[in-house]
C-alpha positions in Angstrom: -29.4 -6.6 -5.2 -31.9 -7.3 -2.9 -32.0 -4.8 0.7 -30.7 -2.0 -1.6 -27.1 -0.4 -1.7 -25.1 0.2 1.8 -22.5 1.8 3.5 -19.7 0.2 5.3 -16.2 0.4 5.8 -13.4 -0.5 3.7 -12.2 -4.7 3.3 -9.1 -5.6 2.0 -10.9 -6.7 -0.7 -12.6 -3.6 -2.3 -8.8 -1.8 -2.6 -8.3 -3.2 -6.3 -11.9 -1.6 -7.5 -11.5 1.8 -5.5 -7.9 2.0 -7.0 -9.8 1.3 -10.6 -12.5 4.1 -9.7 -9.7 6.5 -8.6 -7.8 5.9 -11.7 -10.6 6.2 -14.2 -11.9 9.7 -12.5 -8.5 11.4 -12.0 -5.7 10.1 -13.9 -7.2 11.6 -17.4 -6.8 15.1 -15.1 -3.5 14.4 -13.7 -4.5 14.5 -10.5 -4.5 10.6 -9.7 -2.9 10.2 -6.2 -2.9 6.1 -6.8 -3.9 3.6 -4.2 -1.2 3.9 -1.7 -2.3 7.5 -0.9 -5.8 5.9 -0.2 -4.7 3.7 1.9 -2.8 6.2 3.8 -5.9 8.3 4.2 -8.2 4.8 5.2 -5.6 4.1 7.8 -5.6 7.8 9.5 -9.3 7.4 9.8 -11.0 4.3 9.1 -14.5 5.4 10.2 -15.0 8.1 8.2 -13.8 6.0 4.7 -16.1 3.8 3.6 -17.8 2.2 0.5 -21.3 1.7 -0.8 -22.2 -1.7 -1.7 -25.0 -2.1 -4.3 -25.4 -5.9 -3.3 -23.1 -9.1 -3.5 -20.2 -7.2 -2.4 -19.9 -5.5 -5.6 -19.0 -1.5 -4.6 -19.9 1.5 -6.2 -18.3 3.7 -5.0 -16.5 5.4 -2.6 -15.1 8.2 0.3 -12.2 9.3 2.0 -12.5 11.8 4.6 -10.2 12.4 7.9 -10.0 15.1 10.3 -7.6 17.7 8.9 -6.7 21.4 10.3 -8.9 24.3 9.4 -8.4 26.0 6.3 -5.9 23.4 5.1 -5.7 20.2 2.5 -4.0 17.0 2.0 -1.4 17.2 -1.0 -2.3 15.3 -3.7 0.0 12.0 -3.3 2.1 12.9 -0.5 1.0 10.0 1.7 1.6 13.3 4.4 1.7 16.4 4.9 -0.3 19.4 4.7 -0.6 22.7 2.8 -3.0 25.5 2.8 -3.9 28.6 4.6 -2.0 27.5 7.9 1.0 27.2 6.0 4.2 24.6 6.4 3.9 20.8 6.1 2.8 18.9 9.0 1.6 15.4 9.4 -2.0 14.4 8.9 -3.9 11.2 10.1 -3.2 10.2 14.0 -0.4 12.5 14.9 -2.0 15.5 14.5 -5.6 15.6 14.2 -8.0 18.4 14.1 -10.9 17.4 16.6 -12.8 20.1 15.1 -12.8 19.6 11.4 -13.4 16.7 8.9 -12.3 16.9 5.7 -13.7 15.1 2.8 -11.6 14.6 0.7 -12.3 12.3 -2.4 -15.7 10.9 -3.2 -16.0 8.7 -6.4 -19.3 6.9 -8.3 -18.6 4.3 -10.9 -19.6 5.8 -13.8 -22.2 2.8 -14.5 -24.3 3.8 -11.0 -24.3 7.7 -10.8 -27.4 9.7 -11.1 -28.7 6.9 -8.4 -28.2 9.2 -5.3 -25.3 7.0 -4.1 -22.9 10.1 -3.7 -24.7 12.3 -1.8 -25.4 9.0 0.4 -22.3 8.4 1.1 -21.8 12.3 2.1 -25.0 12.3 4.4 -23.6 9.4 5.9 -20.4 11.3 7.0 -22.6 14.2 8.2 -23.8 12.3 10.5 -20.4 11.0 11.6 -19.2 14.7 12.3 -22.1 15.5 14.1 -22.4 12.5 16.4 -18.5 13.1 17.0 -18.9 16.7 17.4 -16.9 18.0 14.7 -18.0 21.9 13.8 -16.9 21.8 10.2 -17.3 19.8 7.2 -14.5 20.8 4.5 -13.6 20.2 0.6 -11.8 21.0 -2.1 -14.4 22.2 -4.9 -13.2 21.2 -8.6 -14.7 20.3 -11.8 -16.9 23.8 -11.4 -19.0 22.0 -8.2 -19.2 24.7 -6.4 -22.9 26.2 -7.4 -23.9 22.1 -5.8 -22.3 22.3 -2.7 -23.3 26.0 -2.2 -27.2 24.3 -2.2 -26.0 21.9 0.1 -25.0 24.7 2.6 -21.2 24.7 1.9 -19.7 28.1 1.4 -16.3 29.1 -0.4 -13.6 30.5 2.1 -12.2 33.6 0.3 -9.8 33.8 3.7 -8.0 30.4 2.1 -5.8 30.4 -0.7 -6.9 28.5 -3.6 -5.6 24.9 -3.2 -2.1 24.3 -5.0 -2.2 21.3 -6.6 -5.6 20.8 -7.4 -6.1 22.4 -10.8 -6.4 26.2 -12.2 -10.5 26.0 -10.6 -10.1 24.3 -7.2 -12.0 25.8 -4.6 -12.1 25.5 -0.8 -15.2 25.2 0.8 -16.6 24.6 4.5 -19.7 23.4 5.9 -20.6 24.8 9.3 -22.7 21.5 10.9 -23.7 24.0 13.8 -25.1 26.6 11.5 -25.6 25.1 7.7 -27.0 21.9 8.2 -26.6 19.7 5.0 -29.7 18.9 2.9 -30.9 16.5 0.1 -33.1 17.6 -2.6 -34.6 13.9 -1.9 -35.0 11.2 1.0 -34.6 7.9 0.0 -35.1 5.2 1.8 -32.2 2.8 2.9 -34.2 -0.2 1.5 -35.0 1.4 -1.8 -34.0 -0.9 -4.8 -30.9 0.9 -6.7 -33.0 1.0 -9.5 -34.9 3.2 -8.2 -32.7 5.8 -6.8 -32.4 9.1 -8.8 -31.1 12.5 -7.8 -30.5 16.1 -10.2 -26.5 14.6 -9.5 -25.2 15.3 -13.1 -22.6 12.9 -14.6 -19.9 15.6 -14.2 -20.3 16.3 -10.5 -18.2 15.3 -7.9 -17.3 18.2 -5.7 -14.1 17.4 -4.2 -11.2 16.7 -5.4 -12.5 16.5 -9.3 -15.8 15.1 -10.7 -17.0 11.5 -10.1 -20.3 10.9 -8.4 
């Protein structure tokens, strides 16, 4: 695994093992959307869905994020439509975007790799998406009780937004304000750094978004 793990986009190819990561992590919950949802997701916003390769095309993990309205969430296996705060259904991927928000939606760690730092990778790396794209607002669904991690990481729960139907008896909406809450890592390393050596305080329950699967 020489050069370390990286980021890129999502081949063809990697749908069979995120479909097999997806599974493991939510299906036991009941909240397994199933690939087609992913895909539906990937194709609404490829750059901001992407994999982390630990070497020899072998992936790790990944995420699915897309710009979504404010205050609002995808339903679990819909493959479209929206519910939340705003209220109503409406469409989600190209025909109505939010240019504002970004949603992140799903973020998954074989259980093999976690405590390696690869999740919160993965989420710097769409950071830094939204900011170069000049989104205001990072948002999530907090499950799997996450939400004392992504408070640290500068994400704060909406009490104005109902607690997300669908999602389990503890789901929790949070937003990140990019202008005002700038996300941080307890660590920094290096994009070169052997995956061996990569360790975080991630715990091999947290997740953060839709369940619990760094």
């Amino acid at each position: 695994m020489s050069g370390g793990p990286r980021i890129r986009g999502v081949a063809e190819g990697d749908w069979a093992v995120i479909g097999d990561l997806e599974s493991q992590a939510y299906a036991p919950l009941g909240l397994s959307e199933g690939p087609g949802a992913l895909r539906k997701y990937q194709q609404a916003s490829p750059d901001t869905c992407f994999v982390v390769d630990v070497g020899g095309g072998r992936v790790a993990g990944y995420l699915m994020a897309l710009p979504f309205p404010e205050g609002g969430w995808p339903e679990l296996g819909q493959g479209g439509g929206a519910a939340g705060r705003r209220g109503g259904r409406a469409p989600y991927g190209p025909l109505a975007p939010d240019p504002y928000n970004l949603h992140l939606h799903d973020v998954v760690i074989a259980p093999e790799l976690r405590r390696r730092g690869l999740a919160m990778r993965l989420v710097r790396h769409l950071v830094g998406i939204a900011r170069t794209r000049a989104y205001r607002s990072v948002s999530l669904v907090s499950v799997g009780g996450t939400q004392a991690f992504w408070r640290e990481r500068g994400f704060t729960v909406r009490p104005d937004v109902a607690a997300p139907g669908g999602y389990g008896s503890d789901a929790v909406y949070m937003s990140l304000s990019l202008a005002d809450a700038p996300i941080d890592v307890p660590i920094d390393v290096p994009t070169d750094a052997p995956i061996g050596e990569l360790t975080d305080e991630l715990t091999d329950e947290l997740s953060g978004v839709r369940v619990c699967s760094p």
